[in-house]
C-alpha positions, 0 to 999 in steps of 0.5 A: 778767723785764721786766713788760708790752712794752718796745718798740712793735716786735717785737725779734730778739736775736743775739750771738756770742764767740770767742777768735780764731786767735791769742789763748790766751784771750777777754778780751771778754764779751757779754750780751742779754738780750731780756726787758729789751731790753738788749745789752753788749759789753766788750773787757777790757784789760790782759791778764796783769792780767785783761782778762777780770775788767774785762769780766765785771765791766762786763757782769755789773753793768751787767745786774745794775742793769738788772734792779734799777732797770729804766729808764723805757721811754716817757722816753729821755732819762731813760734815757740818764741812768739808762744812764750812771749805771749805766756810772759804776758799773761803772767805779767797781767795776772801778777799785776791784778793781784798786786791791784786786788787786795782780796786777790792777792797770792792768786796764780794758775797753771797754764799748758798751751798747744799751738799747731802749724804747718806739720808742727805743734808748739806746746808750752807749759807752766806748772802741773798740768800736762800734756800727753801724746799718744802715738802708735797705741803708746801713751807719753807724757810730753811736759814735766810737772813744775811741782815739789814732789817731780822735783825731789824725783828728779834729784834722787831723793825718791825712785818714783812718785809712789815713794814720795807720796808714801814718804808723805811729800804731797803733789799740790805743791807747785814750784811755778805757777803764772802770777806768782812773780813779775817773771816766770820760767817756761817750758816749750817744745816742738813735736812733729805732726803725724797723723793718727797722734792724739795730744791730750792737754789737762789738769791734775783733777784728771790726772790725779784721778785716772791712771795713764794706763787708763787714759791710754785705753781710752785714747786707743780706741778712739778710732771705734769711737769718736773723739767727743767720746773719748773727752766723755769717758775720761771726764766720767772716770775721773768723777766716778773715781772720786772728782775730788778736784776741778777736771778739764782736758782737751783733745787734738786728734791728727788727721789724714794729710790735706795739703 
């Protein structure tokens, strides 16, 4: 267990994983862990060769060196560093298993990470899965997808995702993932805590399934209802829309300031 207060304000931790409607096994992994104010969500790729292995790998290791080298809570910067290294690590180990593991070669995963200090949060990601914060009832998306179709958007190519999709460019195509070189390039930010801020991390079987307008909704009113709920809601909605993929979210709400 972490020693002393690792945040100036009071944290409500909630996750959720589901195979979906359609997939016959769940691929995505998910740790929180509140003494140590970390979130993980993976979204394993490459399915017979062991999605499912890269993403409890990345999870598992990442916790693992959390708990190991815990990360300054009063120096973000140093953090973030210390975040991305630990990133660098799981995809080094889980580059090495599918160059040991024949039957397990070409597996890879995605991975978003939070870590939270003193009145901070380390957020880190590679791939697809994304993290959103909601602040003052306005949804936004804090990462930006490593994937072919964001890319092409990015370049001008196309106006939106809608365009690129009807063009036929599809959105499973990642441009990163972890496993899938001896290096990869990650992404990390420090955002401010506020309190009331929700921070929503997932996989593109939520994403893919319910609409940020939607999500938005539901995150709102988690002040009527309870952060558990909130994780209910969005894991029914994305099955009820299809669950056409493995769905796994986690949520950190922001509380009133205790120190």
């Amino acid at each position: 267990m972490a020693h002393g207060s690792i945040s100036a304000f009071s944290l409500v931790y909630a996750a959720r994983t589901d195979t979906g409607r359609v997939r016959s096994r769940n691929e995505d992994a998910v740790v929180i862990d509140p003494d140590w104010g970390l979130v993980v969500v993976a979204d394993g790729v490459g399915g017979a060769h062991a999605g499912d292995v890269a993403s409890r790998l990345a999870t598992t290791i990442i916790a693992n060196c959390v708990h190991d080298h815990p990360v300054p809570r009063h120096d973000s910067e140093q953090t973030r560093l210390t975040i991305e290294e630990m990133i660098e690590e799981a995809n080094v180990a889980i580059w090495r298993h599918s160059k040991e593991n024949e039957h397990q070669a070409g597996m890879g995963t995605t991975v978003v990470v939070g870590v939270a200090g003193w009145e901070w949060l380390v957020v880190a990601h590679v791939g697809d899965s994304r993290i959103y914060r909601l602040r003052a009832g306005r949804l936004e998306q804090l990462s930006r997808d490593h994937s072919f179709i964001q890319e092409v958007i990015d370049q001008g190519f196309f106006a939106n995702r809608e365009d690129a999709k009807r063009y036929g460019i599809g959105e499973n195509i990642l441009t990163r993932a972890l496993g899938s070189a001896a290096a990869v390039k990650i992404a990390s930010a420090v955002v401010e805590l506020v309190t009331g801020d929700v921070f929503l991390f997932c996989t593109d079987g939520l994403t893919g399934m319910v609409p940020d307008e939607w999500m938005q909704q539901i995150l709102t009113s988690i002040e009527e209802n309870s952060l558990e709920s909130a994780a209910d809601a969005l894991l029914r909605i994305a099955n009820e829309r299809g669950g056409n993929d493995n769905i796994t979210l986690a949520l950190l709400q922001v509380g009133q300031r205790i120190a």
